[in-house]
MARVODO-242808 format. One record per residue (C-alpha): x, y, z; residue number from 1; residue in one letter; chain. Coordinates in steps of 0.1 Angstrom, whole numbers. Example, Ala and Ser with C-alpha at 12.3 -4.5 7.8 and 13.67 -1.06 7.14 Angstrom:
2
c1 123 | c2 -45 | c3 78 | seq 1 | type A | mol A
c1 137 | c2 -11 | c3 71 | seq 2 | type S | mol A
***
This chain:
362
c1 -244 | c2 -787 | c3 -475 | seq 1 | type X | mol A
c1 -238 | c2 -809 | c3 -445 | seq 2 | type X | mol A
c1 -232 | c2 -796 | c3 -405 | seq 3 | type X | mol A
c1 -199 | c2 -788 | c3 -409 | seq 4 | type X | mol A
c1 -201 | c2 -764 | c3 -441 | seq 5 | type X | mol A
c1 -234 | c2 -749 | c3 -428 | seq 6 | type X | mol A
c1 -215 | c2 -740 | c3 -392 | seq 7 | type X | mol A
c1 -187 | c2 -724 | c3 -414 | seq 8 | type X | mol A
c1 -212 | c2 -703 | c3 -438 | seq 9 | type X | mol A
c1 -229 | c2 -689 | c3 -409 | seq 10 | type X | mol A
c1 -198 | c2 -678 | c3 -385 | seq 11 | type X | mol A
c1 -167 | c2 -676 | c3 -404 | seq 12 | type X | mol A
c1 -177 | c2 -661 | c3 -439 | seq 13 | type X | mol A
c1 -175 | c2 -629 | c3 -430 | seq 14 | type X | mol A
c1 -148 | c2 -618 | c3 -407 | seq 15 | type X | mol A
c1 -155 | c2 -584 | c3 -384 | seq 16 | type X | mol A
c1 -133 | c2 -564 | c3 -359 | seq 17 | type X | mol A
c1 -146 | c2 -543 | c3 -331 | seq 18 | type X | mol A
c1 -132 | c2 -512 | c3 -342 | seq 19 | type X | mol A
c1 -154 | c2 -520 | c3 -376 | seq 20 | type X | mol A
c1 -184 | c2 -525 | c3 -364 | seq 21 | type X | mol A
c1 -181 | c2 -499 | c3 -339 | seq 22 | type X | mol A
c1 -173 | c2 -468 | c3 -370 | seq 23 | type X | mol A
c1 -202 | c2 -492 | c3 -391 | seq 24 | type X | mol A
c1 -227 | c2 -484 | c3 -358 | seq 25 | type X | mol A
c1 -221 | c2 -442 | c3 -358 | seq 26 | type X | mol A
c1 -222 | c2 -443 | c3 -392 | seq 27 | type X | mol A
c1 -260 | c2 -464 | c3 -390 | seq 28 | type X | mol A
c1 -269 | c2 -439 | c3 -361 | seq 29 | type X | mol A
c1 -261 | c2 -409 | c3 -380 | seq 30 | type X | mol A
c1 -274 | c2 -417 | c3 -412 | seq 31 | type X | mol A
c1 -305 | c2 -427 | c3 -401 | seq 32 | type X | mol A
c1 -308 | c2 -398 | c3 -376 | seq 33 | type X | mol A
c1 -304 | c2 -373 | c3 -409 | seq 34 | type X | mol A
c1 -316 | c2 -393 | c3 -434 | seq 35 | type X | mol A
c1 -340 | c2 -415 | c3 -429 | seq 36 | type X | mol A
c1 -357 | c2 -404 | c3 -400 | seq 37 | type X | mol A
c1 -394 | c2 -402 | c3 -406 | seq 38 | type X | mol A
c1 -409 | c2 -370 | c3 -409 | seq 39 | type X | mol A
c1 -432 | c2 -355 | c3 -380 | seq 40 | type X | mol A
c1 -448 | c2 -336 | c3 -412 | seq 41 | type X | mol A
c1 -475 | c2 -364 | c3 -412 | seq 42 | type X | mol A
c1 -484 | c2 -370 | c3 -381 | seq 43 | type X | mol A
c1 -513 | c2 -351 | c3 -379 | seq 44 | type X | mol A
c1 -524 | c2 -361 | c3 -412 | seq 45 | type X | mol A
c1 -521 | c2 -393 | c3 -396 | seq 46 | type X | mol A
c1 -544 | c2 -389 | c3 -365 | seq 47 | type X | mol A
c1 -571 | c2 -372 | c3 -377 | seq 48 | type X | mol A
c1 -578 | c2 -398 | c3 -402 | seq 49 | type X | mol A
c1 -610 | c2 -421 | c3 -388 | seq 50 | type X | mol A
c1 -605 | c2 -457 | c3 -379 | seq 51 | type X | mol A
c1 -621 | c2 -471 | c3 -404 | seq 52 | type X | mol A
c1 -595 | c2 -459 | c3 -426 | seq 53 | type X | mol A
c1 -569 | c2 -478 | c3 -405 | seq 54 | type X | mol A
c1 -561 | c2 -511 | c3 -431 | seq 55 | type X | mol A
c1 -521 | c2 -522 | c3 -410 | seq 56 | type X | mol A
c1 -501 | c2 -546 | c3 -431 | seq 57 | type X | mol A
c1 -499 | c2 -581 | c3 -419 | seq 58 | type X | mol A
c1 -483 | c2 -584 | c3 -388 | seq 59 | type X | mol A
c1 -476 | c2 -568 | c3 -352 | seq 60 | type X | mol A
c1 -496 | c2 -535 | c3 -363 | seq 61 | type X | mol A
c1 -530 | c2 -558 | c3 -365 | seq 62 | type X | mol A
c1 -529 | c2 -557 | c3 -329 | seq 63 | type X | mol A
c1 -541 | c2 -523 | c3 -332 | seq 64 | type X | mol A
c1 -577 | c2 -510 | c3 -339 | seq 65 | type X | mol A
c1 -568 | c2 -472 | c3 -352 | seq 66 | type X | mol A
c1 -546 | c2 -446 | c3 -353 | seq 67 | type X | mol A
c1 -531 | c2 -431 | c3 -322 | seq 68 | type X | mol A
c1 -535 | c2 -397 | c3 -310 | seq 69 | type X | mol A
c1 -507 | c2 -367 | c3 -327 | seq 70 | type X | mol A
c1 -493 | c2 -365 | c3 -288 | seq 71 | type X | mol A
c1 -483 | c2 -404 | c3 -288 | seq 72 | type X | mol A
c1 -469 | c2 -405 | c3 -325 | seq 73 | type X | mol A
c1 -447 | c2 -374 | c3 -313 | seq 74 | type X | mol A
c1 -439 | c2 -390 | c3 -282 | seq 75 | type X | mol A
c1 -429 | c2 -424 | c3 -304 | seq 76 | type X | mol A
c1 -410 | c2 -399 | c3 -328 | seq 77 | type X | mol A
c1 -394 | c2 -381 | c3 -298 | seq 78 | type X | mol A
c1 -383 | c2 -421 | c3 -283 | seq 79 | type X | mol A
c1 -369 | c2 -427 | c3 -316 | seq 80 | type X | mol A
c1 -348 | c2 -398 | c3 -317 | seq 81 | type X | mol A
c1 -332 | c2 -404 | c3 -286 | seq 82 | type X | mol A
c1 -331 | c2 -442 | c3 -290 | seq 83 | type X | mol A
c1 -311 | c2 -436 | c3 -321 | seq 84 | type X | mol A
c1 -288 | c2 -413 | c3 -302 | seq 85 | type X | mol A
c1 -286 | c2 -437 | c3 -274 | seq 86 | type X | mol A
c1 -272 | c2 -462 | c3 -300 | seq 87 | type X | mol A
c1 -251 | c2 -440 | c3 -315 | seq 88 | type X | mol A
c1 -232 | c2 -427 | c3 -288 | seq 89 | type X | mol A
c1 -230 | c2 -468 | c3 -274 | seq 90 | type X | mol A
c1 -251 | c2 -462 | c3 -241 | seq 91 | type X | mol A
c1 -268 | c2 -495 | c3 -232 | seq 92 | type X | mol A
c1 -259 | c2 -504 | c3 -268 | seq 93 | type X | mol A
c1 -279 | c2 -535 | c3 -272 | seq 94 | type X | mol A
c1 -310 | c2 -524 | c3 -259 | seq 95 | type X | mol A
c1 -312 | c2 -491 | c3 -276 | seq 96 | type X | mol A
c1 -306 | c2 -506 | c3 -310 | seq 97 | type X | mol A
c1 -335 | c2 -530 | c3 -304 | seq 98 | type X | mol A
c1 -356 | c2 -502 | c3 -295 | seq 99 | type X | mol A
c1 -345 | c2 -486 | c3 -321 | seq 100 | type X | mol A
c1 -358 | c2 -510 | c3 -346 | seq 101 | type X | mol A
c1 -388 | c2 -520 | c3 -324 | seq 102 | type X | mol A
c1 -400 | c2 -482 | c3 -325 | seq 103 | type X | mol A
c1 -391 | c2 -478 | c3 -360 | seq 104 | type X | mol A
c1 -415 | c2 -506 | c3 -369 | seq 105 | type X | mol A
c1 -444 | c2 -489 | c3 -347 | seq 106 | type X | mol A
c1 -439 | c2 -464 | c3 -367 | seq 107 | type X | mol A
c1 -436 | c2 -469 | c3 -399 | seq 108 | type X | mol A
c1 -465 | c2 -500 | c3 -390 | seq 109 | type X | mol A
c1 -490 | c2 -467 | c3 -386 | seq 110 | type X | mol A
c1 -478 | c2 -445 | c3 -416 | seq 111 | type X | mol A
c1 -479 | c2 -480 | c3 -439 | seq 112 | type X | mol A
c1 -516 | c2 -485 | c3 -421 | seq 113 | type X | mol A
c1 -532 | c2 -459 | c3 -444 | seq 114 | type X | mol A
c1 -523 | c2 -483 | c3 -475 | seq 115 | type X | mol A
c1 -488 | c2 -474 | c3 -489 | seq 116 | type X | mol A
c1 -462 | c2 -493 | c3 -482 | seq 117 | type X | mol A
c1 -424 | c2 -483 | c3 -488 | seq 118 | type X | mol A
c1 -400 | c2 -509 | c3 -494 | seq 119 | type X | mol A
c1 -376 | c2 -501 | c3 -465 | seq 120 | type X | mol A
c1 -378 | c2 -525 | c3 -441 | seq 121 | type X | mol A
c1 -343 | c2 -528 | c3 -439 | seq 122 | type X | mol A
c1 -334 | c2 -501 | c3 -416 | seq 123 | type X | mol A
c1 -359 | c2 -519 | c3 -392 | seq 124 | type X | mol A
c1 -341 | c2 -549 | c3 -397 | seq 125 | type X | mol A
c1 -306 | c2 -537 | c3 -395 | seq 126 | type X | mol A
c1 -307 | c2 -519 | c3 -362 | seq 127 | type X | mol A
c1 -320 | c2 -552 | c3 -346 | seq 128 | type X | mol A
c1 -303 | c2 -576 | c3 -359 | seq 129 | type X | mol A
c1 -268 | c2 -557 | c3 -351 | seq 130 | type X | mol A
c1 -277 | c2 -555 | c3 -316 | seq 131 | type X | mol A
c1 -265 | c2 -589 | c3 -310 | seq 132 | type X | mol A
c1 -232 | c2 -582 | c3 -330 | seq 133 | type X | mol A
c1 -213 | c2 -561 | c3 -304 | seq 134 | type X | mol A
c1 -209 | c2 -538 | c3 -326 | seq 135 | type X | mol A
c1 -208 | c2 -518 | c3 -287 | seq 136 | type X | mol A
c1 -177 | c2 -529 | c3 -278 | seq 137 | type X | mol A
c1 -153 | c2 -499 | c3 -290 | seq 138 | type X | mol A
c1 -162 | c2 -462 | c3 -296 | seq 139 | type X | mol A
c1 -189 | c2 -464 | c3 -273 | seq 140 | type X | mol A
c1 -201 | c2 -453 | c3 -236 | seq 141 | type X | mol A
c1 -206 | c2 -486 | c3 -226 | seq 142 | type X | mol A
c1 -170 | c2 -497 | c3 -233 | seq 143 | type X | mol A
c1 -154 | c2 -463 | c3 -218 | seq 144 | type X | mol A
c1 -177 | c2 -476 | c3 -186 | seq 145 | type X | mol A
c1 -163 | c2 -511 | c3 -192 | seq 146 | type X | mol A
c1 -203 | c2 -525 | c3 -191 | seq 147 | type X | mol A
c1 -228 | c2 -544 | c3 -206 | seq 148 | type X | mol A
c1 -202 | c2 -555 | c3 -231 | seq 149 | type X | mol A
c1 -205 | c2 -583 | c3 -256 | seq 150 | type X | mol A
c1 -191 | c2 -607 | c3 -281 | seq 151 | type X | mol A
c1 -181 | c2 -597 | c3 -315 | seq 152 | type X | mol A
c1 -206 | c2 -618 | c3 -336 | seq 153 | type X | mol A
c1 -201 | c2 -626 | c3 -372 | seq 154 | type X | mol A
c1 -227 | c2 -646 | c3 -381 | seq 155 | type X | mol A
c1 -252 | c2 -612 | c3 -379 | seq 156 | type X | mol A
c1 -237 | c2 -601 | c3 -410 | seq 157 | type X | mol A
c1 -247 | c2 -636 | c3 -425 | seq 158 | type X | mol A
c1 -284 | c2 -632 | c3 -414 | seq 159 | type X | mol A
c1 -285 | c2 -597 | c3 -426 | seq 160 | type X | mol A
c1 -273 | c2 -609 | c3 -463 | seq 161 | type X | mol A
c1 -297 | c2 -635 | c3 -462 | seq 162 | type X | mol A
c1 -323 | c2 -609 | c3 -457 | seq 163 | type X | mol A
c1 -312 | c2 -589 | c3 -482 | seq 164 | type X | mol A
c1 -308 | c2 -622 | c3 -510 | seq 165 | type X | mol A
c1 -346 | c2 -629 | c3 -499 | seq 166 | type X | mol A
c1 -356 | c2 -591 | c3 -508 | seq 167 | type X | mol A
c1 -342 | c2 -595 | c3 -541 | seq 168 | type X | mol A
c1 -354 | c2 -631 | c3 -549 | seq 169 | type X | mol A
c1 -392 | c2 -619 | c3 -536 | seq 170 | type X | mol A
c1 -394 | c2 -590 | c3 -558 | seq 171 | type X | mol A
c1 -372 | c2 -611 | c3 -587 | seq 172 | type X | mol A
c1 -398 | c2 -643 | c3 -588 | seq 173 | type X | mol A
c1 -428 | c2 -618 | c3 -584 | seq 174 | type X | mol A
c1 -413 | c2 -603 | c3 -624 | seq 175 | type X | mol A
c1 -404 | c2 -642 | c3 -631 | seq 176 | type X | mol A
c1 -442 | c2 -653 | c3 -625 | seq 177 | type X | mol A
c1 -459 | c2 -619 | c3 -634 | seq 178 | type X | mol A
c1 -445 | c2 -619 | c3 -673 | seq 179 | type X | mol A
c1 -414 | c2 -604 | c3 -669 | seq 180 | type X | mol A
c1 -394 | c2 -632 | c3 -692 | seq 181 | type X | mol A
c1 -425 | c2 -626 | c3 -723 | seq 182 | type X | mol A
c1 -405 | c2 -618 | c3 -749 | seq 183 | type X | mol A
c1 -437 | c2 -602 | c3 -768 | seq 184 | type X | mol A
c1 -439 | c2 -578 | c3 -736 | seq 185 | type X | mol A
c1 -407 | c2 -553 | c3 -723 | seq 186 | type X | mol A
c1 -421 | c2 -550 | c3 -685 | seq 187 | type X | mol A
c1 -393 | c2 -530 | c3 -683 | seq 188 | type X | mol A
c1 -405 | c2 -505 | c3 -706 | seq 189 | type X | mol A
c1 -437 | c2 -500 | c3 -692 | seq 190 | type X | mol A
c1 -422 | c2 -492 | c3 -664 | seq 191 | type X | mol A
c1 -404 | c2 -465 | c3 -678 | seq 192 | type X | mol A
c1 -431 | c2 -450 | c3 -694 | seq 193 | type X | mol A
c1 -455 | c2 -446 | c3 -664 | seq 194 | type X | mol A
c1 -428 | c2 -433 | c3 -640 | seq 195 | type X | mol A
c1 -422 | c2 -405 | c3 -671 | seq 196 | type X | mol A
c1 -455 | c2 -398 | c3 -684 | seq 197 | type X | mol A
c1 -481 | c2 -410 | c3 -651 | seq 198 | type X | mol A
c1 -457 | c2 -397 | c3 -623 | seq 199 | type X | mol A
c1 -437 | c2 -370 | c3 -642 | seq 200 | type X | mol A
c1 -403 | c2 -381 | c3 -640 | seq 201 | type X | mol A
c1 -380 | c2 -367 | c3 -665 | seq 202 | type X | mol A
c1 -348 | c2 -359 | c3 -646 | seq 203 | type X | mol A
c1 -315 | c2 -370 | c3 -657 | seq 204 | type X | mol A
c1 -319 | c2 -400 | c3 -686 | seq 205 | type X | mol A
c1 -349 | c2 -407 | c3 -682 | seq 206 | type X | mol A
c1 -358 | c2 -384 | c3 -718 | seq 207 | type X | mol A
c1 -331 | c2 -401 | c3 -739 | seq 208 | type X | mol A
c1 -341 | c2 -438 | c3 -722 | seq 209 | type X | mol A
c1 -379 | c2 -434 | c3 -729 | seq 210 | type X | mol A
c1 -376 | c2 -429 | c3 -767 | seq 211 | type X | mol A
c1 -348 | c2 -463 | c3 -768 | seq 212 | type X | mol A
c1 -372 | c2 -484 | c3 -795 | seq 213 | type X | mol A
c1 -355 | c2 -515 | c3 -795 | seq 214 | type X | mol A
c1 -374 | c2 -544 | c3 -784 | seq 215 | type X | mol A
c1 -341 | c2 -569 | c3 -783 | seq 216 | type X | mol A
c1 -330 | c2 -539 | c3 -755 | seq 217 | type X | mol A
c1 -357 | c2 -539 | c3 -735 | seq 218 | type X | mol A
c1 -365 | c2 -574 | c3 -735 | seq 219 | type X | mol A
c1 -322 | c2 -580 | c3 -723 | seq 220 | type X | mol A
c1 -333 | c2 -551 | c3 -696 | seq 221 | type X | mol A
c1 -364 | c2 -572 | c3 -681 | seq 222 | type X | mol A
c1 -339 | c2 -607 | c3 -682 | seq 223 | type X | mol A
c1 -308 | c2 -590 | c3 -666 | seq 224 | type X | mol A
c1 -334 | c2 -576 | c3 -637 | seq 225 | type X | mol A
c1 -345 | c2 -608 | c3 -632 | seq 226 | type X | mol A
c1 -318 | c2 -630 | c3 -633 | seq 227 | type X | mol A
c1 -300 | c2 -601 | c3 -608 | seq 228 | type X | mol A
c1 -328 | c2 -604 | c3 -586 | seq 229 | type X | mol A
c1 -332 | c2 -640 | c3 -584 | seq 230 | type X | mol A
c1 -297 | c2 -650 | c3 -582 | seq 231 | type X | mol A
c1 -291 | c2 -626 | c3 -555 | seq 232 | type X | mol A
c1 -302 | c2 -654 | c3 -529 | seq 233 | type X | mol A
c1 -273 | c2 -678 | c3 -543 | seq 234 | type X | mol A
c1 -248 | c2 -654 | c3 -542 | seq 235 | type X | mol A
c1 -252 | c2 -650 | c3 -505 | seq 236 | type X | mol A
c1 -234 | c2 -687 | c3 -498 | seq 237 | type X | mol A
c1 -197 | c2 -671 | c3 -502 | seq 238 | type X | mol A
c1 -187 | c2 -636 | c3 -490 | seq 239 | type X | mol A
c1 -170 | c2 -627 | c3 -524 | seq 240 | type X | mol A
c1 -201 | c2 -632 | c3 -541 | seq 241 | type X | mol A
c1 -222 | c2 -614 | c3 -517 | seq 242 | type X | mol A
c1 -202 | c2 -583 | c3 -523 | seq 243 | type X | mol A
c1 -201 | c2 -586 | c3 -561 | seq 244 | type X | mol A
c1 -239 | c2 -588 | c3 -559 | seq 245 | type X | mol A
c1 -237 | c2 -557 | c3 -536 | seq 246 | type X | mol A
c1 -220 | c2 -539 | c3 -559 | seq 247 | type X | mol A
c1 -242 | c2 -547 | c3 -586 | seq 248 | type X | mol A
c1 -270 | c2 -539 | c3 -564 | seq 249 | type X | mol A
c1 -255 | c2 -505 | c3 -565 | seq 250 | type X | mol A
c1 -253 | c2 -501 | c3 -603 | seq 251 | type X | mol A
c1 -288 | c2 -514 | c3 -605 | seq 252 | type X | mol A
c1 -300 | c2 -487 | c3 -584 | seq 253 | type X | mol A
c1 -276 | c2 -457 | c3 -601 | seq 254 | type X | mol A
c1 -294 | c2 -469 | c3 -627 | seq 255 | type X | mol A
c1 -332 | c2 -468 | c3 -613 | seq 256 | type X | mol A
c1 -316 | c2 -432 | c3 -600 | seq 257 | type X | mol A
c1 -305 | c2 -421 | c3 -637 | seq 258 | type X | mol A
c1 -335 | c2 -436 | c3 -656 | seq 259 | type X | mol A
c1 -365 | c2 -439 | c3 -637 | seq 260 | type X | mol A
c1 -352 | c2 -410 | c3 -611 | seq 261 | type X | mol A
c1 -359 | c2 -433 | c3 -576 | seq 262 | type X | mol A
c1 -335 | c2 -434 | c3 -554 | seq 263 | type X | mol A
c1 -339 | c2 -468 | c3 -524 | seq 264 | type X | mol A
c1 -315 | c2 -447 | c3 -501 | seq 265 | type X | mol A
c1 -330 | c2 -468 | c3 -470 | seq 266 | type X | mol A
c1 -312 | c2 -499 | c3 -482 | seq 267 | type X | mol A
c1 -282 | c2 -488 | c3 -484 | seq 268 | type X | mol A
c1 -278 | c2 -488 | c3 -445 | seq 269 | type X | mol A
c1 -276 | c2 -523 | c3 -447 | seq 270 | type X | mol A
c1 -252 | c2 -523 | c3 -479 | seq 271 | type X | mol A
c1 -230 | c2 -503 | c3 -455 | seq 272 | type X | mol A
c1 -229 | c2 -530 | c3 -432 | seq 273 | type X | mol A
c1 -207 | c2 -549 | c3 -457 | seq 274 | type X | mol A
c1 -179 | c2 -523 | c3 -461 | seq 275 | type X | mol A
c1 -147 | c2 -528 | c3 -448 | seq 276 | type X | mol A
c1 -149 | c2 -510 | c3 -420 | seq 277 | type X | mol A
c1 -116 | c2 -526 | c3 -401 | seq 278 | type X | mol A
c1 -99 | c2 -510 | c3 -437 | seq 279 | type X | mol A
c1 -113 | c2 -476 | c3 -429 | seq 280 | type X | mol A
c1 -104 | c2 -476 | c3 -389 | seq 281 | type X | mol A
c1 -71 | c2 -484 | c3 -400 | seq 282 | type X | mol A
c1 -68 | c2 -461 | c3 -430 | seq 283 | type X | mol A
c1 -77 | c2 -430 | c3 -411 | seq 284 | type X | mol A
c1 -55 | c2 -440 | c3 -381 | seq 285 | type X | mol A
c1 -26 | c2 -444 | c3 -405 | seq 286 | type X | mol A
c1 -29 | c2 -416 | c3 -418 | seq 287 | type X | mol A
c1 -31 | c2 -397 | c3 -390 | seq 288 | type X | mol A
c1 -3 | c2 -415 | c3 -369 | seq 289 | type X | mol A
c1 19 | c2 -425 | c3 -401 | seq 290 | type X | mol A
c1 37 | c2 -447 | c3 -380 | seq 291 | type X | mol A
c1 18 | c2 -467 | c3 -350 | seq 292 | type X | mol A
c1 -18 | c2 -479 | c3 -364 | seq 293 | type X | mol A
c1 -30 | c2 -482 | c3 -331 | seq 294 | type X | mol A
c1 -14 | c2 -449 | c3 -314 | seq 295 | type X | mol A
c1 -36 | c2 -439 | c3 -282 | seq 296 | type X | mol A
c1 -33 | c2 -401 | c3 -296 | seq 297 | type X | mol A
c1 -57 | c2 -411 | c3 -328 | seq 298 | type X | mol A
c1 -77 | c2 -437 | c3 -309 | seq 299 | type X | mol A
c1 -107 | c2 -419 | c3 -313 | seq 300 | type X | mol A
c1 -98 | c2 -400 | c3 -348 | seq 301 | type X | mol A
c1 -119 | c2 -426 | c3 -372 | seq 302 | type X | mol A
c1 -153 | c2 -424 | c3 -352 | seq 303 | type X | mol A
c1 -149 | c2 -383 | c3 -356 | seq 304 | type X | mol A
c1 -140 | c2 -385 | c3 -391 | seq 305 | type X | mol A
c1 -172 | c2 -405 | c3 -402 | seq 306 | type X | mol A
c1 -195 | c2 -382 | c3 -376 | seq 307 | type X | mol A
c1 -178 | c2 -350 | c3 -393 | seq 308 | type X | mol A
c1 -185 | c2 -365 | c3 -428 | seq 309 | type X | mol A
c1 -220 | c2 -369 | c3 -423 | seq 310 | type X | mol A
c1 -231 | c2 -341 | c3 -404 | seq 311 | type X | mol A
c1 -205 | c2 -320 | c3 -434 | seq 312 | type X | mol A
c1 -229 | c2 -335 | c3 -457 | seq 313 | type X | mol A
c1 -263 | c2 -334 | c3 -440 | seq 314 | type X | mol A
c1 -255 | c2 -298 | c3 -440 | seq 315 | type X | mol A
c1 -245 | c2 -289 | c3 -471 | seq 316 | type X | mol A
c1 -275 | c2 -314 | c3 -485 | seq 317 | type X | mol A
c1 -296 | c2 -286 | c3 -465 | seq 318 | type X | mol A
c1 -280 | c2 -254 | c3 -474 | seq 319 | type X | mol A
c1 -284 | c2 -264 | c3 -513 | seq 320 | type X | mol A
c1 -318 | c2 -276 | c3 -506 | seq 321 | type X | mol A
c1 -332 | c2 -310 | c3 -505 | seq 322 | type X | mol A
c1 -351 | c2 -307 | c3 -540 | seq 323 | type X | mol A
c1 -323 | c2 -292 | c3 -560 | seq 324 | type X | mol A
c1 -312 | c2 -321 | c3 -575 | seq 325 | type X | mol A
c1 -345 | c2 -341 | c3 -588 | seq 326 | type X | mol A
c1 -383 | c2 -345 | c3 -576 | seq 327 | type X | mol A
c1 -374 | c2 -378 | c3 -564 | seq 328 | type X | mol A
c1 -377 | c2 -402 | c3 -531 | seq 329 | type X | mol A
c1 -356 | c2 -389 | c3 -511 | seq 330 | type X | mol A
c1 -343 | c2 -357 | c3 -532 | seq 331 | type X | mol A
c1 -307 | c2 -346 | c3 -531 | seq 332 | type X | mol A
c1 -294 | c2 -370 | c3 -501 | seq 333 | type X | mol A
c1 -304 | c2 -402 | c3 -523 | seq 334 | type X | mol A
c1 -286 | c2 -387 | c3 -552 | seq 335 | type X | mol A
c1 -253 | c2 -378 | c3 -535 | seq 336 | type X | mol A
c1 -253 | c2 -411 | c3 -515 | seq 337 | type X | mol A
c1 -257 | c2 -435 | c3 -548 | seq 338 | type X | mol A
c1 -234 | c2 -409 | c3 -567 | seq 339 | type X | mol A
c1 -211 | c2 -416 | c3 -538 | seq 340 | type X | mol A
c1 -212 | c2 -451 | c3 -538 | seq 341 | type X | mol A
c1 -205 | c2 -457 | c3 -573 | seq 342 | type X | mol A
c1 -169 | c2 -450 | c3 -577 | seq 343 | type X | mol A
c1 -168 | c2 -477 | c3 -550 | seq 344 | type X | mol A
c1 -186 | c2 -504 | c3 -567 | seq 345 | type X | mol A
c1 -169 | c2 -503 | c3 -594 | seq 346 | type X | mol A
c1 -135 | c2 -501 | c3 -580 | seq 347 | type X | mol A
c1 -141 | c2 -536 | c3 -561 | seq 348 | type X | mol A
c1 -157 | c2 -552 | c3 -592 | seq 349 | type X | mol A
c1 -124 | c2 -542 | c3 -612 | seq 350 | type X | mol A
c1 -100 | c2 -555 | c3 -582 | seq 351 | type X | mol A
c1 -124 | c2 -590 | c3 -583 | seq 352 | type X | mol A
c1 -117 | c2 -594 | c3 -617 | seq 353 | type X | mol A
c1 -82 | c2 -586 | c3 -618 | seq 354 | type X | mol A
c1 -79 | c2 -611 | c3 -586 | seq 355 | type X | mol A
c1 -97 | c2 -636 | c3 -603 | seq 356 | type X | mol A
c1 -77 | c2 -635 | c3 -637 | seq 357 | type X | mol A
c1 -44 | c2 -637 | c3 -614 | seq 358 | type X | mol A
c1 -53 | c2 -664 | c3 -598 | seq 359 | type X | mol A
c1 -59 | c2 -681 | c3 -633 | seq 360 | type X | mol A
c1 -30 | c2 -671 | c3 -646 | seq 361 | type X | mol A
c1 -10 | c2 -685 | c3 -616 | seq 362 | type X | mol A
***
């Protein structure tokens, strides 16, 4: 790949609009403000545990001897909350979605210190790395005061896939060394049958899946998940094949949902990233206006709608009650959110197809 192609793959493949990253930041703020904010529950768990106990995963955290009192993780959590609202609302835009992620990482860098370590790094990553986006520009306090404005940045959305290929291709070649590809082993299986008969997992397929005695399936399971998550690092070179991958990264994880009942609801704040959120802005205004797209009456219609959807469904997620669905993860939210996303998936892997075909045909 010389200069030239290398310049083009980092700026131009993927084309944003500030109205689109501006509905793409409320929806980040939101989502993680009911759904992934981590939960006070444990901070004194936390706190009262000696230092001795304190093991922090490589990195910033090991500049830390112990656990901090319960009065400074709540007064982290409490920073957090209103960092995340900060961004959401677009007040000093920039620097409230780095200390969003920056405080994120504190804390999550303590919780993971006790040995446990969640793979959701994403929704560190994301709020940081969109910072530098200008995803502040529109829909935001900072643009109704005309200040610290910035630069609609493409090339973030590059990075972030590139974090997201080198998830995949770390937890794909960790399966491609570890045995995965032994045909006289199904990892894949075992898998199956400790998340149903060690951890009790037995919602949805999980009873039909577990009693599946085929070798030849299993042994196509642990190749496919492999090959997925390895190749996931080449697709990222062309934005078409970044969102394919997506939206096989979505069936891969209905599927985790359905069979092994986990849901990875933090990465799909970064999946989100890749929507077309220019399409919805322009959708909802539309429909709204019928006439004008950008009509001043319905200017601010598409940030409400995606503020009303999420609070409509952080609501009714609590008024059923969070556990209704499956002992999982993240309980009902994870289930409604992959349900959700689905339908969408699929739809853009049938409009690739039929686009590539045509464009055989022609």
């Amino acid at each position: 790949m010389n200069q030239t192609k290398f310049s083009s793959w980092i700026f131009d493949s993927f084309k944003v609009s500030p109205e689109g990253l501006g509905l793409y930041r409320i929806f980040c703020g939101l989502f993680l403000l009911f759904f992934l904010l981590p939960s006070a529950g444990i901070y004194p768990f936390i706190s009262s545990l000696p230092h001795t106990f304190f093991q922090p995963p490589p990195g910033p955290m090991a500049l830390f001897d112990g656990f901090p009192s319960h009065s400074v993780l709540l007064l982290l959590h409490t920073m957090l909350i209103l960092s995340i609202c900060s961004m959401t609302l677009g007040w000093n835009t920039k620097k409230s979605s780095i200390l969003t992620g920056v405080l994120l990482l504190a804390i999550k860098g303590f919780v993971y210190s006790v040995g446990k370590i969640n793979h959701d790094f994403l929704i560190i990553i994301v709020p940081v790395l969109m910072a530098f986006s200008g995803w502040g520009e529109v829909y935001s306090v900072d643009a109704f005061l005309k200040r610290n404005m910035q630069k609609v940045e493409g090339w973030v959305l590059t990075l972030l896939a590139l974090f997201i290929g080198f998830m995949f291709f770390t937890a794909g070649f960790s399966k491609l060394i570890g045995g995965w590809l032994n045909v006289e082993s199904q990892a894949a299986l075992g898998h199956v049958f400790k998340q149903y008969y060690v951890v009790e997992r037995q919602d949805f397929l999980a009873g039909f899946v577990v009693n599946i005695n085929s070798p030849f399936f299993w042994e196509c399971v642990d190749y496919l998940t492999v090959i997925f998550e390895v190749g996931f690092l080449l697709a990222i070179f062309h934005p078409r094949s970044t969102r394919i991958f997506l939206c096989f990264a979505l069936l891969f994880h209905f599927s985790l949902m359905m069979v092994l009942n986990i849901s990875f609801l933090p990465n799909f704040l970064a999946y989100a990233a890749f929507l077309n959120w220019t399409w919805v802005d322009h959708f909802i205004k539309q429909k709204a206006a019928n006439t004008e797209v950008k009509s001043v009456k319905h200017k601010w219609l598409a940030p409400v709608v995606i503020a009303l959807a999420l609070v409509g469904g952080w609501a009714i997620i609590h008024l059923i009650g969070n556990d209704a669905v499956l002992q999982a993860d993240w309980g009902l939210a994870g289930f409604i959110v992959i349900s959700g996303s689905l339908p969408i998936a699929i739809y853009h892997l049938f409009d690739q197809l039929k686009r590539w075909i045509l464009e055989r045909l022609k």
